[in-house]
C-alpha positions as CSV (number, residue, x, y, z in Angstrom):
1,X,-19.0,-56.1,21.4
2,X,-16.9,-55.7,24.3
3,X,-14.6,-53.1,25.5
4,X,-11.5,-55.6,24.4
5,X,-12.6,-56.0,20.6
6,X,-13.2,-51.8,20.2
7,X,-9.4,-51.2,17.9
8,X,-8.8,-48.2,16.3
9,X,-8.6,-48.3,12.6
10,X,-5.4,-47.3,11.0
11,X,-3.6,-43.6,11.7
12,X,-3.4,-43.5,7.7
13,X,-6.9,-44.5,6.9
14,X,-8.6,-42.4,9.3
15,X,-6.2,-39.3,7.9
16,X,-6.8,-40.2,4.4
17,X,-10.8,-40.1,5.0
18,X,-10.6,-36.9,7.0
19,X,-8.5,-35.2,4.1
20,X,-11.9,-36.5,1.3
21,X,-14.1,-35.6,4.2
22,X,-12.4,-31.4,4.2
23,X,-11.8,-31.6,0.0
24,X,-15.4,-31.9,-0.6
25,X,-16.8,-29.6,2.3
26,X,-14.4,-26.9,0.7
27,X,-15.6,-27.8,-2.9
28,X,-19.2,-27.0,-1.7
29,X,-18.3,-24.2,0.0
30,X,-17.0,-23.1,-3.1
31,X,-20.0,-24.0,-5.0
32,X,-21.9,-21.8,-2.2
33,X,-20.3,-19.2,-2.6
34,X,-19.8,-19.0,-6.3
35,X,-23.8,-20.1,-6.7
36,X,-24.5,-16.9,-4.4
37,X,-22.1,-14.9,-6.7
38,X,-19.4,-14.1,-3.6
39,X,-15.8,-14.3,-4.4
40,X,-14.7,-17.5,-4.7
41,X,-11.1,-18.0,-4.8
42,X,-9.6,-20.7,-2.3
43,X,-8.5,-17.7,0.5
44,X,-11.7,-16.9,0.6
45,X,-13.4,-19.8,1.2
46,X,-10.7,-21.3,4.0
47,X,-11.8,-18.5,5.6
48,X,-15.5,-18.9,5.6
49,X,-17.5,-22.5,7.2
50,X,-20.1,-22.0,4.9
51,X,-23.6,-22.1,6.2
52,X,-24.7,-23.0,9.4
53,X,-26.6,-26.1,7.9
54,X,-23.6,-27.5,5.9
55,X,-22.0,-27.3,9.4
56,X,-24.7,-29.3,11.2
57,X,-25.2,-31.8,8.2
58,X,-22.4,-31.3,6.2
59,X,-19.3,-34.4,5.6
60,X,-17.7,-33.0,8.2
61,X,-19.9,-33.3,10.8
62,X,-19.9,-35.1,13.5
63,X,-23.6,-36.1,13.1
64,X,-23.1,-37.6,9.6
65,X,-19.8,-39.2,11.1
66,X,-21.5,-41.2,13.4
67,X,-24.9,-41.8,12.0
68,X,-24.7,-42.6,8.6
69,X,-20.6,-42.4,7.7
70,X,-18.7,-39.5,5.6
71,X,-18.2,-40.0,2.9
72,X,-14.7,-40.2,3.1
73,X,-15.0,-42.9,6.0
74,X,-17.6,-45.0,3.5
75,X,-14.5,-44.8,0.8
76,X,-12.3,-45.9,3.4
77,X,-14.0,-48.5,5.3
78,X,-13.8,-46.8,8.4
79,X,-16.7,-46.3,10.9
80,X,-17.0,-44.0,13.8
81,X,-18.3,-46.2,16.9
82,X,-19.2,-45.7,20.8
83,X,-15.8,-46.2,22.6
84,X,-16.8,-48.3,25.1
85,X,-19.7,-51.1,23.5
86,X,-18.3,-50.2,20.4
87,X,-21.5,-50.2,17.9
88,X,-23.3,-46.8,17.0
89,X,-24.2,-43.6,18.7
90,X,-27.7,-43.7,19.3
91,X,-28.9,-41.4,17.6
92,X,-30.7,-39.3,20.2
93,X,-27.2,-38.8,21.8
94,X,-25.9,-37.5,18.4
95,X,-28.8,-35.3,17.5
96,X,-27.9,-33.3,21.3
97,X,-24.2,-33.1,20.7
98,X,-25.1,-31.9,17.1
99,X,-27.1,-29.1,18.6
100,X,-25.2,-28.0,21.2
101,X,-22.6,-28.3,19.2
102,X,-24.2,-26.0,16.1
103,X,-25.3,-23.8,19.1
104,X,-22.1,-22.9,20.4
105,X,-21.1,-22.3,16.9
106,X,-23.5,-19.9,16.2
107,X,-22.3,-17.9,20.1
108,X,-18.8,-18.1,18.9
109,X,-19.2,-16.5,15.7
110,X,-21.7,-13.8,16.8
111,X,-19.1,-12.9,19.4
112,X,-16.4,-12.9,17.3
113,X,-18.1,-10.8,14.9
114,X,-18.9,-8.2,17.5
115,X,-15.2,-8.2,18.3
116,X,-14.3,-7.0,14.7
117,X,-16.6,-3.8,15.0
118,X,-14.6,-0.5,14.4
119,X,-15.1,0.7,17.6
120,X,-13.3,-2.5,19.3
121,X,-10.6,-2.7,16.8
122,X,-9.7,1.2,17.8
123,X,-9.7,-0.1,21.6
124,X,-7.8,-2.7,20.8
125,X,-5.3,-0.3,19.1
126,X,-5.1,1.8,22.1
127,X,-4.4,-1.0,24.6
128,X,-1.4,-2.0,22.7
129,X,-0.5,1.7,21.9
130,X,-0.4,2.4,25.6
131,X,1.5,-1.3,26.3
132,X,4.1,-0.1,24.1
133,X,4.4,2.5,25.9
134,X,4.9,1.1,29.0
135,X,7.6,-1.0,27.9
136,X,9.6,1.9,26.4
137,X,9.2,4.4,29.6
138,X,10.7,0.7,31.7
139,X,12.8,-0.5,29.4
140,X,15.9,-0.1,31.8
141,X,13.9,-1.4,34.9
142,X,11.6,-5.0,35.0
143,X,10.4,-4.2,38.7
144,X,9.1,-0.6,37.3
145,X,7.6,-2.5,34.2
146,X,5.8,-5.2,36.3
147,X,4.4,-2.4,38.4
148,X,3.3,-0.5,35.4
149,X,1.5,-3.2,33.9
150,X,-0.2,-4.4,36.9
151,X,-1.6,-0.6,37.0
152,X,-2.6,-1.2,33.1
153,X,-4.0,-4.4,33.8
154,X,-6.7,-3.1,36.6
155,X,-7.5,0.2,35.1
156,X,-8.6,-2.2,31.8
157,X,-9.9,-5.4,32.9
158,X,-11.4,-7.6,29.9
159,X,-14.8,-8.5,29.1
160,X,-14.5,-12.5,30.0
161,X,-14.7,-13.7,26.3
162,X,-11.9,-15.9,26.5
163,X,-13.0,-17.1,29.5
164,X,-16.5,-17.5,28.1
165,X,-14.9,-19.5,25.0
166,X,-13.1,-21.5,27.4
167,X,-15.9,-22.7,29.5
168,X,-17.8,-23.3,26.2
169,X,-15.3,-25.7,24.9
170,X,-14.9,-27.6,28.5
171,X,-18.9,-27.9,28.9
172,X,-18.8,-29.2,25.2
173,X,-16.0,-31.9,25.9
174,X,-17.6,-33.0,28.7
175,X,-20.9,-33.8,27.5
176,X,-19.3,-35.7,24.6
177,X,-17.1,-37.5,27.4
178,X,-20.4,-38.6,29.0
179,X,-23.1,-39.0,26.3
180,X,-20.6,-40.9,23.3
181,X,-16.8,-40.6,23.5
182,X,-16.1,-42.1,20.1
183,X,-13.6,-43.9,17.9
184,X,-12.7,-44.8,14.3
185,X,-12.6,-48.6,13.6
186,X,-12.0,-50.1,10.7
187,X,-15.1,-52.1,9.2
188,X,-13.2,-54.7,7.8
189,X,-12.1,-55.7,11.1
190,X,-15.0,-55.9,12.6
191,X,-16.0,-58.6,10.4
């Protein structure tokens, strides 16, 4: 299949299999967390991905997207292709960006849970105490204000984890830009 006869399936269709795609990952996160006898009301489990292997192999992953179809795709008659032959991802390609994917899941959310400790949430606290008070010894004068801040900003430089997050997400686009930049098409259409 050529470059000229990859087309996109329909905004709609590919929206309408997302939404079945999230319904039933949050019904079995649900079911998780019930099963494991955790609160289950629907806050609670927007908040929570559920476990790393529902992630990995789960209906909304990108792994079951393009290898076998979501469920929501295979109720839609939608299929998730290569973008530019437009058959499917080898597999081997989708089995690296599934792990490095899962991997820099698993980095993000260790990081982020090391961010909630007590101890950073009280430094946190006194960072913007001591912002505040900054702007209310300036308020009167922005050159006075700019300077203070500038002090602020060098005596407490960050740790890099934005920058760390950052660099995670560019390495991540990037490989999927050069192993399998995908696209939805509609089966049908493909005849």
């Amino acid at each position: 299949m050529n470059r000229a006869a990859v087309v996109r399936a329909p905004t709609r269709r590919r929206m309408a299999a997302s939404a079945i795609d999230m319904a039933l990952h949050l019904s079995l996160v649900w079911c998780l967390r019930r099963f494991k006898g955790q609160p289950a009301g629907w806050r609670d489990v927007f908040r929570e991905n559920g476990p790393p292997w529902l992630r990995l192999v789960g209906p909304t992953s990108a792994l079951v997207h393009e290898q076998v179809g979501s469920p929501g795709q295979r109720a839609l008659a939608v299929r998730t292709v290569d973008r530019r032959t437009g058959i499917r991802v080898a597999a081997w390609k989708s089995l690296v960006l599934a792990a490095s994917t899962f991997v820099a899941g698993v980095y993000v959310e260790r990081t982020s849970r090391e961010a909630m400790t007590p101890e950073r949430v009280a430094e946190r606290e006194r960072f913007l105490r001591e912002w505040e008070e900054i702007n209310e010894r300036h308020a009167d004068d922005a050159e006075a204000r700019a300077a203070a801040r500038e002090e602020w900003a060098k005596r407490h430089s960050s740790d890099g984890c934005a920058g760390r997050f950052a660099a995670l997400a560019l390495a991540q686009n990037l490989l999927r830009r050069r192993l399998a930049p995908t696209t939805d098409v509609s089966v049908r259409s493909r005849g």
